[in-house]
C-alpha positions as CSV (number, residue, x, y, z in Angstrom):
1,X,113.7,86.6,110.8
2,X,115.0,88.7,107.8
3,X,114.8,92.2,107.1
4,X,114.8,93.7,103.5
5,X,117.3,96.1,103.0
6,X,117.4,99.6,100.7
7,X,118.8,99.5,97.4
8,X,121.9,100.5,98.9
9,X,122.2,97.9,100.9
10,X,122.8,94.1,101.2
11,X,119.0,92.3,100.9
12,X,118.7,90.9,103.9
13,X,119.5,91.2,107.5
14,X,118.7,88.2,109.8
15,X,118.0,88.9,113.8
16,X,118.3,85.3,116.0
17,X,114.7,85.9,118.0
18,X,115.2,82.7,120.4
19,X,112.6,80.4,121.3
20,X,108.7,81.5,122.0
21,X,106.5,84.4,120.8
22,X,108.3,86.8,124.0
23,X,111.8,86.5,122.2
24,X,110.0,86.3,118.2
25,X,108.4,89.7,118.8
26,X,111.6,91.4,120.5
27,X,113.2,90.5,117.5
28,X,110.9,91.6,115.0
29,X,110.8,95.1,116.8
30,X,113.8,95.8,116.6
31,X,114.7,95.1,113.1
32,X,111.4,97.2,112.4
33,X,113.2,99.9,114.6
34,X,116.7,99.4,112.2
35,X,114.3,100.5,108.9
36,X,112.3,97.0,108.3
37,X,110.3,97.2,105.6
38,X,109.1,93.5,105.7
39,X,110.0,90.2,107.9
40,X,109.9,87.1,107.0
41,X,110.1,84.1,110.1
42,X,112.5,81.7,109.6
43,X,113.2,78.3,111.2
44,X,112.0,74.9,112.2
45,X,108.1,73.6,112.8
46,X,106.7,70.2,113.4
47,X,104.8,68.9,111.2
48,X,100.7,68.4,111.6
49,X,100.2,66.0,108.3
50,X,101.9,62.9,107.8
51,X,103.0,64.2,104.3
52,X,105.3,66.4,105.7
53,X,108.8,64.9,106.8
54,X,111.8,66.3,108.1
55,X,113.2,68.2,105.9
56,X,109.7,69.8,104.1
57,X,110.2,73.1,103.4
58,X,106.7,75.0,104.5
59,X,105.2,78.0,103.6
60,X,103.0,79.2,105.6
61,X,99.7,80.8,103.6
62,X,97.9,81.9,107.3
63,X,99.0,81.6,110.5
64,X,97.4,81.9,114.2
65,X,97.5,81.7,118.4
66,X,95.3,81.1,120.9
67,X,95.0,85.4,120.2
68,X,93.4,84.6,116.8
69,X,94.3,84.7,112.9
70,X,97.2,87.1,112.0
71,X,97.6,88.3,108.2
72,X,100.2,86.4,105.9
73,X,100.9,88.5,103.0
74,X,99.5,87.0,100.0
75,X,101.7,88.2,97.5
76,X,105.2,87.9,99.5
77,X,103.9,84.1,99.9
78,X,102.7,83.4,96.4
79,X,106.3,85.1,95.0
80,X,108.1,83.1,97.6
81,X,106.7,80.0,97.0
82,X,107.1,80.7,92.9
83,X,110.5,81.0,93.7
84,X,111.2,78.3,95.4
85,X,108.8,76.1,93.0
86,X,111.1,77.4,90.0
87,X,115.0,76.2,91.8
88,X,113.2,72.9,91.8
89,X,112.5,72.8,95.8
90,X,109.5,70.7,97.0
91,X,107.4,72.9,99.0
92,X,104.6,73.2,101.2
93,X,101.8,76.1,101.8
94,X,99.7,75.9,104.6
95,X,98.2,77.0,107.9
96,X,100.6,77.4,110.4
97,X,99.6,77.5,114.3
98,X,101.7,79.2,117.0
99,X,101.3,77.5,120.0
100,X,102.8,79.3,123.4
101,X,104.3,76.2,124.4
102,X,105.8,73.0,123.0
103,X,103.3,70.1,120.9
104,X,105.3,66.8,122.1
105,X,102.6,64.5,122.1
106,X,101.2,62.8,119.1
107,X,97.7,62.9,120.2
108,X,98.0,67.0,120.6
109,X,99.5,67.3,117.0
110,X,96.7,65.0,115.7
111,X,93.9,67.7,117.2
112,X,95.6,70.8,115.4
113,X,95.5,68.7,112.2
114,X,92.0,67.7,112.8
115,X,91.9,71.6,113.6
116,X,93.0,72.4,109.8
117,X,96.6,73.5,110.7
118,X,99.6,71.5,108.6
119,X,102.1,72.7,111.1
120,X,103.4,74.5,114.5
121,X,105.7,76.6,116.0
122,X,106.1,79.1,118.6
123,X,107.2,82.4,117.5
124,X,105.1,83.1,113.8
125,X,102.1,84.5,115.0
126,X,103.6,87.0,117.4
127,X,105.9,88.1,114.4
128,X,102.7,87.9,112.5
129,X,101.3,90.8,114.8
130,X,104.1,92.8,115.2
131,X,104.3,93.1,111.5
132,X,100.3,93.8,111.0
133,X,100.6,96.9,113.8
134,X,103.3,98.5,112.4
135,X,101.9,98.1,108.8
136,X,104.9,95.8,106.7
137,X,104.4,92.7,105.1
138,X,105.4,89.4,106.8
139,X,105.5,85.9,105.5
140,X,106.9,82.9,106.8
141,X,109.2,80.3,105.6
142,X,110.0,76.8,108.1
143,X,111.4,73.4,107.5
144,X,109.8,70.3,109.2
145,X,112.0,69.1,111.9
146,X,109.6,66.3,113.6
147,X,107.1,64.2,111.3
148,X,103.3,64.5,113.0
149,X,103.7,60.6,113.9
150,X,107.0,61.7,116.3
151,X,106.6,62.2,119.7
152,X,109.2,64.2,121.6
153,X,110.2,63.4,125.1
154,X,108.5,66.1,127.7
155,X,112.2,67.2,128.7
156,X,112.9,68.2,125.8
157,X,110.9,71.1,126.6
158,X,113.5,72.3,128.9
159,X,116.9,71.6,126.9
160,X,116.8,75.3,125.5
161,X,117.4,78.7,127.1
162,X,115.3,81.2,125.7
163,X,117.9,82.4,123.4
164,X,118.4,79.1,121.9
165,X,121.3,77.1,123.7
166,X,121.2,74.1,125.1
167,X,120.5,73.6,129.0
168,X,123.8,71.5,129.4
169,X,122.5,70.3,133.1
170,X,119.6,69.4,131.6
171,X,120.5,67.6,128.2
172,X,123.1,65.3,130.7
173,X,119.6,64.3,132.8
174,X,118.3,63.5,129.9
175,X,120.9,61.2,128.9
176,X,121.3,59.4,132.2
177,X,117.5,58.2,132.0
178,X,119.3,55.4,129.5
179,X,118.9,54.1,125.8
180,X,115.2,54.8,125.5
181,X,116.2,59.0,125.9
182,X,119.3,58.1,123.7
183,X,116.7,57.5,121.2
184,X,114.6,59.8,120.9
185,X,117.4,62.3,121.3
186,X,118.9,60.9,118.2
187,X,115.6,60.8,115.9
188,X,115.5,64.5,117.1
189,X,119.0,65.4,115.8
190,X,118.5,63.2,112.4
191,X,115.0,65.4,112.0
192,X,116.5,68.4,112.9
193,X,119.6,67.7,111.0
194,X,116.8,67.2,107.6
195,X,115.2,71.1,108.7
196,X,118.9,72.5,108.6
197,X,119.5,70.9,105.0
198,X,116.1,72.0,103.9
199,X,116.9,75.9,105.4
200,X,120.0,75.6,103.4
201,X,118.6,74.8,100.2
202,X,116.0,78.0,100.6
203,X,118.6,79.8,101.8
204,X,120.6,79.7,98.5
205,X,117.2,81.0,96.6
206,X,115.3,83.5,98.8
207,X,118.0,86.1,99.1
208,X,118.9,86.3,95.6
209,X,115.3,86.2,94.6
210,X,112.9,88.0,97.2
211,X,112.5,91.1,98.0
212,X,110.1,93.5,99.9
Protein backbone atom coordinates (compact mmCIF):
# COMPACT_ATOMS: atom_id res chain seq x y z
CA UNK A 1 0.00 0.00 0.00
CA UNK A 2 1.19 3.58 -0.83
CA UNK A 3 0.46 6.72 0.73
CA UNK A 4 0.52 10.15 -1.15
CA UNK A 5 2.73 12.47 0.31
CA UNK A 6 2.40 16.61 0.72
CA UNK A 7 4.01 18.77 -1.65
CA UNK A 8 6.91 18.80 0.58
CA UNK A 9 7.46 15.53 0.52
CA UNK A 10 8.50 12.47 -1.50
CA UNK A 11 5.07 11.07 -3.41
CA UNK A 12 4.74 8.00 -2.06
CA UNK A 13 5.26 6.06 1.11
CA UNK A 14 4.77 2.20 0.89
CA UNK A 15 3.73 0.22 4.31
CA UNK A 16 4.31 -3.96 3.81
CA UNK A 17 0.61 -5.05 5.23
CA UNK A 18 1.39 -8.98 5.25
CA UNK A 19 -0.89 -11.49 4.12
CA UNK A 20 -5.02 -11.33 4.75
CA UNK A 21 -7.48 -8.49 5.30
CA UNK A 22 -6.30 -8.54 9.57
CA UNK A 23 -2.62 -7.38 8.49
CA UNK A 24 -4.09 -5.18 5.00
CA UNK A 25 -6.29 -3.06 7.32
CA UNK A 26 -3.44 -2.58 10.10
CA UNK A 27 -1.49 -1.25 7.48
CA UNK A 28 -3.83 1.00 5.89
CA UNK A 29 -4.55 2.56 9.47
CA UNK A 30 -1.68 3.42 10.16
CA UNK A 31 -0.38 5.22 7.14
CA UNK A 32 -3.96 6.95 7.44
CA UNK A 33 -2.68 7.83 11.12
CA UNK A 34 0.99 9.16 9.37
CA UNK A 35 -1.26 11.96 7.15
CA UNK A 36 -2.72 9.49 4.28
CA UNK A 37 -4.54 11.22 2.02
CA UNK A 38 -5.23 8.23 -0.41
CA UNK A 39 -4.02 4.35 -0.54
CA UNK A 40 -3.61 2.49 -3.20
CA UNK A 41 -3.21 -1.78 -2.62
CA UNK A 42 -0.42 -3.11 -4.18
CA UNK A 43 0.63 -6.77 -4.91
CA UNK A 44 -0.10 -10.02 -6.39
CA UNK A 45 -3.88 -11.70 -7.27
CA UNK A 46 -4.81 -14.83 -9.15
CA UNK A 47 -6.35 -14.54 -11.91
CA UNK A 48 -10.34 -15.51 -12.54
CA UNK A 49 -10.20 -15.32 -16.62
CA UNK A 50 -8.06 -17.20 -18.66
CA UNK A 51 -6.95 -14.00 -20.41
CA UNK A 52 -5.14 -13.02 -17.63
CA UNK A 53 -1.49 -14.59 -17.24
CA UNK A 54 1.15 -14.08 -14.94
CA UNK A 55 2.39 -11.15 -15.26
CA UNK A 56 -1.12 -8.99 -16.15
CA UNK A 57 -1.09 -5.96 -14.59
CA UNK A 58 -4.90 -5.50 -13.09
CA UNK A 59 -6.69 -2.69 -12.11
CA UNK A 60 -9.13 -3.21 -10.15
CA UNK A 61 -12.50 -0.92 -11.23
CA UNK A 62 -14.78 -2.51 -7.85
CA UNK A 63 -13.79 -4.66 -5.44
CA UNK A 64 -15.67 -6.90 -2.61
CA UNK A 65 -15.80 -9.71 0.48
CA UNK A 66 -18.04 -11.95 1.75
CA UNK A 67 -18.96 -8.19 3.82
CA UNK A 68 -20.17 -6.74 0.51
CA UNK A 69 -19.08 -4.18 -2.36
CA UNK A 70 -16.44 -1.56 -1.12
CA UNK A 71 -16.00 1.86 -3.30
CA UNK A 72 -12.98 2.01 -5.82
CA UNK A 73 -12.39 5.50 -6.67
CA UNK A 74 -13.32 6.12 -10.21
CA UNK A 75 -11.22 8.82 -11.00
CA UNK A 76 -7.85 7.53 -9.22
CA UNK A 77 -8.58 4.29 -11.36
CA UNK A 78 -9.45 5.83 -14.71
CA UNK A 79 -6.08 8.29 -14.19
CA UNK A 80 -4.16 5.19 -13.20
CA UNK A 81 -5.05 3.12 -15.78
CA UNK A 82 -4.51 6.25 -18.50
CA UNK A 83 -1.19 6.23 -17.19
CA UNK A 84 -0.27 3.11 -17.48
CA UNK A 85 -2.20 2.81 -21.00
CA UNK A 86 0.16 5.83 -22.18
CA UNK A 87 4.07 3.99 -20.98
CA UNK A 88 2.68 1.34 -23.31
CA UNK A 89 1.79 -1.32 -20.32
CA UNK A 90 -0.96 -3.90 -21.16
CA UNK A 91 -3.45 -3.54 -18.50
CA UNK A 92 -6.45 -4.96 -16.99
CA UNK A 93 -9.68 -3.24 -15.18
CA UNK A 94 -11.87 -5.33 -13.48
CA UNK A 95 -13.77 -6.69 -10.43
CA UNK A 96 -11.62 -7.79 -7.92
CA UNK A 97 -12.92 -10.25 -4.97
CA UNK A 98 -11.25 -10.50 -1.51
CA UNK A 99 -11.63 -13.68 -0.28
CA UNK A 100 -10.55 -14.37 3.67
CA UNK A 101 -8.68 -17.29 2.70
CA UNK A 102 -6.70 -18.81 -0.15
CA UNK A 103 -8.66 -19.82 -3.91
CA UNK A 104 -6.26 -22.96 -4.74
CA UNK A 105 -8.59 -25.01 -6.56
CA UNK A 106 -9.48 -24.50 -10.16
CA UNK A 107 -13.09 -25.41 -9.68
CA UNK A 108 -13.33 -22.43 -6.79
CA UNK A 109 -11.69 -19.81 -9.22
CA UNK A 110 -14.09 -20.98 -11.97
CA UNK A 111 -17.30 -19.99 -9.58
CA UNK A 112 -15.97 -16.38 -8.79
CA UNK A 113 -15.52 -15.99 -12.65
CA UNK A 114 -18.93 -17.38 -13.23
CA UNK A 115 -19.62 -14.85 -10.26
CA UNK A 116 -18.33 -11.81 -12.56
CA UNK A 117 -15.04 -11.28 -10.67
CA UNK A 118 -11.63 -11.25 -13.06
CA UNK A 119 -9.50 -11.77 -10.05
CA UNK A 120 -8.76 -12.42 -6.07
CA UNK A 121 -6.84 -11.60 -3.36
CA UNK A 122 -6.93 -11.30 0.31
CA UNK A 123 -6.27 -7.87 1.62
CA UNK A 124 -8.21 -5.22 -1.14
CA UNK A 125 -11.48 -5.11 0.21
CA UNK A 126 -10.47 -4.56 3.89
CA UNK A 127 -8.18 -1.70 2.55
CA UNK A 128 -11.21 -0.82 0.52
CA UNK A 129 -13.15 -0.21 3.89
CA UNK A 130 -10.64 1.30 5.82
CA UNK A 131 -10.25 3.88 3.22
CA UNK A 132 -14.26 4.51 2.73
CA UNK A 133 -14.63 5.17 6.78
CA UNK A 134 -12.16 7.43 7.09
CA UNK A 135 -13.15 9.31 3.86
CA UNK A 136 -9.78 9.03 1.21
CA UNK A 137 -9.67 7.63 -2.00
CA UNK A 138 -8.36 4.07 -2.61
CA UNK A 139 -7.68 2.22 -5.74
CA UNK A 140 -5.92 -0.80 -6.37
CA UNK A 141 -3.18 -1.93 -8.64
CA UNK A 142 -2.08 -6.12 -8.74
CA UNK A 143 -0.14 -8.27 -11.10
CA UNK A 144 -1.48 -11.83 -11.90
CA UNK A 145 0.74 -14.35 -10.26
CA UNK A 146 -1.35 -17.74 -10.94
CA UNK A 147 -3.36 -18.09 -14.42
CA UNK A 148 -7.30 -19.23 -13.51
CA UNK A 149 -6.39 -22.76 -15.13
CA UNK A 150 -3.45 -23.15 -12.11
CA UNK A 151 -4.18 -24.93 -9.24
CA UNK A 152 -1.97 -24.45 -6.22
CA UNK A 153 -1.08 -27.22 -3.77
CA UNK A 154 -3.31 -26.92 -0.36
CA UNK A 155 0.06 -26.35 1.61
CA UNK A 156 0.80 -23.74 0.09
CA UNK A 157 -1.59 -22.15 2.24
CA UNK A 158 0.61 -22.51 5.07
CA UNK A 159 4.24 -21.54 3.58
CA UNK A 160 3.70 -17.81 4.78
CA UNK A 161 3.62 -16.11 8.19
CA UNK A 162 1.35 -13.43 8.40
CA UNK A 163 3.92 -10.88 7.71
CA UNK A 164 4.94 -12.51 4.53
CA UNK A 165 8.00 -14.94 5.19
CA UNK A 166 8.26 -18.14 4.35
CA UNK A 167 7.37 -21.05 7.02
CA UNK A 168 10.89 -22.71 6.43
CA UNK A 169 9.48 -26.01 8.36
CA UNK A 170 6.86 -26.03 6.26
CA UNK A 171 8.20 -25.20 2.68
CA UNK A 172 11.02 -28.36 3.48
CA UNK A 173 7.48 -30.77 4.02
CA UNK A 174 6.52 -29.59 1.09
CA UNK A 175 9.53 -30.56 -0.78
CA UNK A 176 9.91 -33.99 0.73
CA UNK A 177 6.38 -35.06 -0.68
CA UNK A 178 8.72 -35.51 -4.08
CA UNK A 179 8.76 -34.22 -7.74
CA UNK A 180 5.03 -33.75 -8.14
CA UNK A 181 5.37 -30.66 -5.03
CA UNK A 182 8.72 -29.76 -6.92
CA UNK A 183 6.45 -28.87 -9.58
CA UNK A 184 4.01 -27.01 -8.63
CA UNK A 185 6.41 -25.14 -6.37
CA UNK A 186 8.27 -24.19 -9.46
CA UNK A 187 5.25 -23.07 -11.74
CA UNK A 188 4.53 -20.99 -8.56
CA UNK A 189 7.90 -19.16 -8.49
CA UNK A 190 7.96 -18.82 -12.59
CA UNK A 191 4.24 -17.05 -11.96
CA UNK A 192 5.19 -15.23 -9.24
CA UNK A 193 8.45 -14.31 -10.76
CA UNK A 194 6.07 -12.82 -14.05
CA UNK A 195 3.85 -10.53 -11.05
CA UNK A 196 7.32 -9.19 -9.73
CA UNK A 197 8.33 -8.12 -13.39
CA UNK A 198 4.89 -6.73 -14.06
CA UNK A 199 4.99 -4.65 -10.33
CA UNK A 200 8.29 -3.41 -11.62
CA UNK A 201 7.23 -2.11 -14.82
CA UNK A 202 4.14 -0.02 -12.89
CA UNK A 203 6.35 0.78 -10.50
CA UNK A 204 8.63 2.96 -12.83
CA UNK A 205 5.15 4.83 -13.96
CA UNK A 206 2.83 5.21 -10.99
CA UNK A 207 5.10 7.26 -8.81
CA UNK A 208 6.14 9.67 -11.22
CA UNK A 209 2.68 10.01 -12.51
CA UNK A 210 -0.15 9.63 -9.79
CA UNK A 211 -1.02 11.43 -7.29
CA UNK A 212 -3.88 11.89 -4.69
Amino acid sequence: MWRAGRADEPVWRIRVGGVGARCAAEAAQALLHDGARALLCWGVAGGLQSHLAPGAIFVADRVADPGGVEPVDADACSRLLDVLREAGLPIVSGGLWSSPHAVTEVSAKRELALAGWAAVDMESAAVARVARMAGVPFAAIRAISDPAERALPSAATHLLRPDGRVRVMALLALLLRGPEAWRALGGMRRDFAAACAGLRQVSGVVPLSWTA
